[in-house]
N, C-alpha and C positions, 0 to 999 in steps of 0.2 A: 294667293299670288295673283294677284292683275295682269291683262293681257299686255295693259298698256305701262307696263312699270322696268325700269331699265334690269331689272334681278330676271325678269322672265325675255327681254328682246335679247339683251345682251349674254344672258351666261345660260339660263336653262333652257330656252330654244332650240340655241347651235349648240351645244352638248347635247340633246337629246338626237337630234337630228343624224351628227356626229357619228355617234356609238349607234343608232338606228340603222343606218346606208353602208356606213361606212367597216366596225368592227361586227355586225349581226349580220351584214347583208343576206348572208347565203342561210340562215336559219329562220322558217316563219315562227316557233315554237320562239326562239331563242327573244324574235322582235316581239312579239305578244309578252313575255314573262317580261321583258324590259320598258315596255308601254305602259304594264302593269305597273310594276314598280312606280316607275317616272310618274303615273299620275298620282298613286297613293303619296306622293312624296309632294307631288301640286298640289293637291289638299292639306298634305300636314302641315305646310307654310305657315299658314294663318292656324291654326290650334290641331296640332295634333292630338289631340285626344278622341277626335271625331271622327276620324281614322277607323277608331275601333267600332264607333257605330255604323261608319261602309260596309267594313270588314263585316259583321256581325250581319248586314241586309245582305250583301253578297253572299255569303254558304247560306243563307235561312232561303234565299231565292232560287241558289244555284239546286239546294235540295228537293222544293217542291218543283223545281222543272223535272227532276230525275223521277219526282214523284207524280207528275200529271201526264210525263209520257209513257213511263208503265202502264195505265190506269187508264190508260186515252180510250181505249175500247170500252171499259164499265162507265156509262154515264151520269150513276150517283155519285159512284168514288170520285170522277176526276172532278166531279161540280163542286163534292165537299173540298178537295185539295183548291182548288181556283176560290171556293171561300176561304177558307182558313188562310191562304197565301194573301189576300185581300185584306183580310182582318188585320194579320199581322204586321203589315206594312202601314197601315190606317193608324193602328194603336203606333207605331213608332213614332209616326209624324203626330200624334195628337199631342201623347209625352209632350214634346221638343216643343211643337210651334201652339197648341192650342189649351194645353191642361192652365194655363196661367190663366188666360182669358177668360176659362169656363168657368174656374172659381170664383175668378173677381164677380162676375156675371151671377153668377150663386149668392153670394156676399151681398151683391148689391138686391138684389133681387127679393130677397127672403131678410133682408138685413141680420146676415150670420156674420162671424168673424174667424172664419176656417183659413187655415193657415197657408198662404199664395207662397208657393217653392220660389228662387229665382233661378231660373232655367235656364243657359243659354241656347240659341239655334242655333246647330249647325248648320252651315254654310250649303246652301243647294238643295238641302234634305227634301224637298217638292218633288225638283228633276231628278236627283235620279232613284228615288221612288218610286214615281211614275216610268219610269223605264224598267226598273225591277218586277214593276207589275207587269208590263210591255213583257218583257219576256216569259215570265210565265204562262200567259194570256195564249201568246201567239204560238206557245211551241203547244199550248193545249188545240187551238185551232188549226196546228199544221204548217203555219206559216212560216215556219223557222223550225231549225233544227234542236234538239236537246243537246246543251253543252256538258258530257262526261267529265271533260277536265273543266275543273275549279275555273283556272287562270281564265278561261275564256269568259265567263260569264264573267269576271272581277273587271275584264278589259275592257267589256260591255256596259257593264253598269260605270264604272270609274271613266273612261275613258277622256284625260282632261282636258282635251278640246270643247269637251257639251258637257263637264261636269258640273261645274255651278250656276251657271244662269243659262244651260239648251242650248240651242234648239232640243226638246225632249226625243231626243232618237228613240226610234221604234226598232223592236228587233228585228223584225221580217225586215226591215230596209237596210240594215248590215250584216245580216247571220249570217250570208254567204260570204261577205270579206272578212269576218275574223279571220277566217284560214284560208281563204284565195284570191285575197285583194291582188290588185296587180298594180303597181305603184310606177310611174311613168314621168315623163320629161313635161309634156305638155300639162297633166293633172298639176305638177309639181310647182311649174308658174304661174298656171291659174291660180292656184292656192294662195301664193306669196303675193298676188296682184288682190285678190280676194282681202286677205289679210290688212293687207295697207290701206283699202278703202276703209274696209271697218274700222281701221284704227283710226282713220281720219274724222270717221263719225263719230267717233265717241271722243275722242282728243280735243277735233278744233270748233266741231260743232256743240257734240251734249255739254260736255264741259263749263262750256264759256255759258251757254242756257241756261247752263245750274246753278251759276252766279246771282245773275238775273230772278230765277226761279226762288233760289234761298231768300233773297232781298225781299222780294214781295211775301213771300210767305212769312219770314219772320215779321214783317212788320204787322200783323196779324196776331203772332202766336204771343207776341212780347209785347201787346199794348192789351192795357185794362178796357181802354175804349176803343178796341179795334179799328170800328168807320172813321171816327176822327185822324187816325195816325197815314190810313193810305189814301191815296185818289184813285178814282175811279179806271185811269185809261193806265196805273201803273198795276192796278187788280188784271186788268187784259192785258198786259204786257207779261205778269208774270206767268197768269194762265198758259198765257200762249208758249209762251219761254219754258213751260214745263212740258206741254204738248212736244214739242222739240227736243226738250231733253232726253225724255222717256224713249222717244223712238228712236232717235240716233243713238243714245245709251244702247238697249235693247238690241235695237236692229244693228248695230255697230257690232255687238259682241257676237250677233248670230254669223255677221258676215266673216267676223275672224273667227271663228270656231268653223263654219263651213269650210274656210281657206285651210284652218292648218288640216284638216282632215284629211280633203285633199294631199295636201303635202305627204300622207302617212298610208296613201291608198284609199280612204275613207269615203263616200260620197254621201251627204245627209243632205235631206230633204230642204226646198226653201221654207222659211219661217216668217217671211214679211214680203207683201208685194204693192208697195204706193198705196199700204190704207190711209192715208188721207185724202188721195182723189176718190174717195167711196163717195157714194150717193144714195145712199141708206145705213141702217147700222148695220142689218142681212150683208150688205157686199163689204162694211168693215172688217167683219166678224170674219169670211174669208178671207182676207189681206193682212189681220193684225195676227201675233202669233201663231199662226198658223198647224204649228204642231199641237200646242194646245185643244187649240179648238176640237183639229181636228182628233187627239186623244180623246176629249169628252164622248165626238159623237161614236165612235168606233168603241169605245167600252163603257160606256155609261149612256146615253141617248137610244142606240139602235138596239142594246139587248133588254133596254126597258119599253121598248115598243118604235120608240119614233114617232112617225107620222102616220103609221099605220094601225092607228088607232081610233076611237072616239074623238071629237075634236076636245071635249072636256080630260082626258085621260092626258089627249096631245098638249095640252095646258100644260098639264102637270109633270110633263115631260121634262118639259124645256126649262118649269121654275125648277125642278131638281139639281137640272145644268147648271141654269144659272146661277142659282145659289151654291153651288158647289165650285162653279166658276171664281163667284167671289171669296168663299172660305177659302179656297187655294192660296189665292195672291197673299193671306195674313190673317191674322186675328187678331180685328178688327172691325167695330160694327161700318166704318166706313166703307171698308172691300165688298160685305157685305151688299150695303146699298147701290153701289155700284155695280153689280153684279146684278141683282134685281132692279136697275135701272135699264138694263142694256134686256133682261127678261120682258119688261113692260111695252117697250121699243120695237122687240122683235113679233110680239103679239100683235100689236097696233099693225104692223105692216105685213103678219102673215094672215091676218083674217080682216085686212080691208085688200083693194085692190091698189095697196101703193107698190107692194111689192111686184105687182106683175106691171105697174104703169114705170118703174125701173128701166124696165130696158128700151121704153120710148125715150128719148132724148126732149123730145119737148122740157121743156122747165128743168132741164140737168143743174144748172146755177143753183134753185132754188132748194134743189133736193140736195146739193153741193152745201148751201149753207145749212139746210136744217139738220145735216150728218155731223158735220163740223161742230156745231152749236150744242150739240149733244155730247159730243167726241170732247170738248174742252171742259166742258162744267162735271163731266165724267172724271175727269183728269184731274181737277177740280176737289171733289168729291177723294179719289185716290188719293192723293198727295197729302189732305190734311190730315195732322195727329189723331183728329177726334172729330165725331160731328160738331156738334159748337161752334168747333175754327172752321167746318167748311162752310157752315150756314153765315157764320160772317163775314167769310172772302165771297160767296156769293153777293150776299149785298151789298160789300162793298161793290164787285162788278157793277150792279144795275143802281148803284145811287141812293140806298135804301138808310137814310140817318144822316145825320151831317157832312157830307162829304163832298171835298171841291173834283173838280172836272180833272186833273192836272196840277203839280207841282215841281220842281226843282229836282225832286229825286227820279221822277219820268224821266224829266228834259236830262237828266248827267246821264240814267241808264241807256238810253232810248241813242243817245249822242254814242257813248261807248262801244253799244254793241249792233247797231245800227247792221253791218257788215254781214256780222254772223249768224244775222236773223235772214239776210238777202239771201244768204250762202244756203241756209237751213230750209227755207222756202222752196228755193231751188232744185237742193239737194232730196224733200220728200216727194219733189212730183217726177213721172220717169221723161221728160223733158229731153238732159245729157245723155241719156239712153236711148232715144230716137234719134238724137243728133248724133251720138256713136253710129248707128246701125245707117244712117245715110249716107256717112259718108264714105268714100273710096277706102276700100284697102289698101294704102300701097306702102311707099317706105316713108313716106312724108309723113303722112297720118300715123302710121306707130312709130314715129319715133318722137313724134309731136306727145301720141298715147304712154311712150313711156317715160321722156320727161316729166308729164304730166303725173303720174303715178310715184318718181321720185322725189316731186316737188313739195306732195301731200308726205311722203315718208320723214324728207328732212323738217317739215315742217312740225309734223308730230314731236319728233324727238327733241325737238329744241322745248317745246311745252313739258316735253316728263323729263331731259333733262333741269330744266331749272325747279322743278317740283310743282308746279300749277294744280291747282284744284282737279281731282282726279275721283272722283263719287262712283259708285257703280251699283243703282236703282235694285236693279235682278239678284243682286246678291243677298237682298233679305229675303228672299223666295225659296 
């Protein structure tokens, strides 16, 4: 079920909401066992049968928390239970998302003809994995409590505000509100004000990008002569167009998952803050994802040493990350590359002095564009099928084979969506956000602020009621 699809604004929303406030209010057990529900029921939407594979990581999780805080004092016990807890989560996500790819890879590799299963993914199976892990981890560490009842850890890991595309909630940032949230007036229209931005991002901006975005990629994937079929400044348009998509996508869904949370007592961590005004990949890499990132270095980065190491060990630190960064996103030797693209980057700038010359301003434009430069051909890289198509939308970019400057199919795009490239530009730098915070509070300005806010809402609706292109990137993840 989509956030942005009239089945979820219009009827499972305000019934959840409903029966939430309204027939549970005086029971937290009662709203928890009904959360529960409601989200296993968000998930069953689109294939219920992947339900039972939640289900099945929820008690295999909820057991070794029961099993690593007994044990917490014996140091070998609870190390083997936090591996095996590790393994068993690893091996569920390979099954689903990577045992296809390892065989073809096999097949191609050794030229075998072993039999490739067809698999489907479940939907999110990444997120909340990773938060499955999250809570084991953290209640081993202390940082959260061990959940006795079932229901709660199902609430946790399910929970379908951050079920399928995150933010990857950590447990120590909610274990104390599964059972003492305090759900309030003002969180409540934050949340619904929250909510409608992101929908806006993902509605009038990703959307309309993704247009754009498909056009230049197909004309790539669907010609024998790639460079002949595109022009060059329609390759950068659509580059750029998918730059846009991804992050209003993405960050779109982060910001309505943070809104409804709110709405339900919840407060999760931010997940994206203006990475594209970064001025290195070091300062992207805090700005993009956020929860991500920062899951890698807190369970994987800092207990395999960090930086407190050799600087050769420190290497091989960060290529672990990063290649583990990239096997996340899919399997795929592209995510891959990209992955140890953004590793090669971060090396370059942790062991020259570019990263400490960061916080001088001098040349900020330049480091502005060479982050950007990287950030797009990155994107680039992400978005195509297969190496092949990205090495030939790269060329096409830089002019590399027969190709003219510009065509007809530029000039219609470029004319069409003109608007919501201006709007998308805008909308990624925190610009509306300093211009928010100057001006006066009074009745003028919110009411100026809440027109504004309903204007983006009827706006959205009028694009999902007529059924407009509606994609959602994070959902293969």
């Amino acid at each position: 079920m989509l956030f942005s699809s009239n089945i979820f604004i219009f009827i499972f929303l305000p019934i959840v909401l409903f029966v939430y406030y309204f027939l549970l209010g005086k029971s937290r057990n009662l709203q928890n066992i009904f959360l529960f529900i409601a989200s296993l029921f968000f998930y069953a939407w689109g294939e219920p049968k992947f339900v039972l594979i939640m289900l099945l990581s929820i008690i295999y999780n909820w057991l070794m928390g029961l099993l690593v805080n007994k044990y917490r004092d014996n140091n070998k016990i609870s190390k083997l239970i936090i591996f095996v807890d590790v393994l068993g989560n690893l091996f569920i996500i390979f099954i689903f998302k990577y045992l296809m790819f390892t065989i073809n890879n096999i097949n191609s590799i050794f030229d075998l003809s072993l039999n490739v299963p067809n698999i489907a993914l479940p939907i999110g199976i990444s997120f909340f994995t990773f938060q499955a892990i999250s809570y084991v981890i953290d209640v081993y560490r202390g940082k959260g409590e061990a959940q006795s009842n079932l229901i709660n850890v199902g609430l946790y890991i399910s929970l379908f505000p951050q079920l399928i595309a995150g933010p990857i909630v950590r447990y120590e940032t909610v274990s104390y509100e599964i059972k003492n949230r305090k759900e309030n007036i003002d969180d409540f229209t934050d949340g619904v004000v929250r909510f409608i931005v992101g929908l806006g991002k993902k509605v009038i901006i990703s959307n309309n990008m993704a247009l754009v975005a498909d056009k230049a990629f197909n004309l790539i994937n669907s010609s024998s002569s790639p460079i002949e079929e595109i022009s060059i400044l329609m390759s950068w348009l659509g580059a750029i167009s998918y730059t846009l998509q991804i992050y209003f996508d993405f960050g779109g869904y982060s910001d309505m998952a943070i809104g409804l949370g709110k709405m339900f007592g919840f407060h999760f961590l931010e997940n994206f803050n203006y990475p594209y005004i970064s001025k290195s990949a070091t300062e992207f890499w805090r700005r993009w994802h956020i929860s991500l990132s920062s899951w890698f270095r807190d369970y994987v980065y800092i207990p395999l040493g960090g930086s407190r190491v050799n600087k050769y060990r420190h290497i091989l630190n960060l290529f672990i990350v990063w290649l583990l960064t990239g096997i996340w996103h899919g399997a795929n030797w592209t995510f891959i590359i990209w992955g140890l693209m953004y590793f090669i980057l971060l090396i370059i700038e942790k062991f020259t002095s570019f990263d400490i010359d960061c916080k001088n301003k001098k040349h900020n434009w330049i480091k502005h564009i060479y982050t950007m430069f990287f950030v797009i051909i990155g994107w680039v890289i992400f978005r195509s099928e297969n190496v092949y198509v990205a090495l030939n939308y790269i060329k096409s970019m830089f002019g590399i084979g027969n190709i003219i400057l510009f065509n007809d199919v530029f000039l219609s795009y470029i004319r069409q969506f003109f608007i919501y490239f201006v709007v998308g530009i805008i909308a990624s730098s925190p610009i509306l956000k300093i211009a928010k915070r100057k001006l006066k509070n009074n009745i003028i300005t919110n009411i100026i602020y809440i027109l504004f806010i309903l204007i983006i809402f009827i706006i959205c609706i009028s694009f999902i009621v007529k059924g407009s292109y509606n994609p959602f990137i994070y959902f293969n993840f």
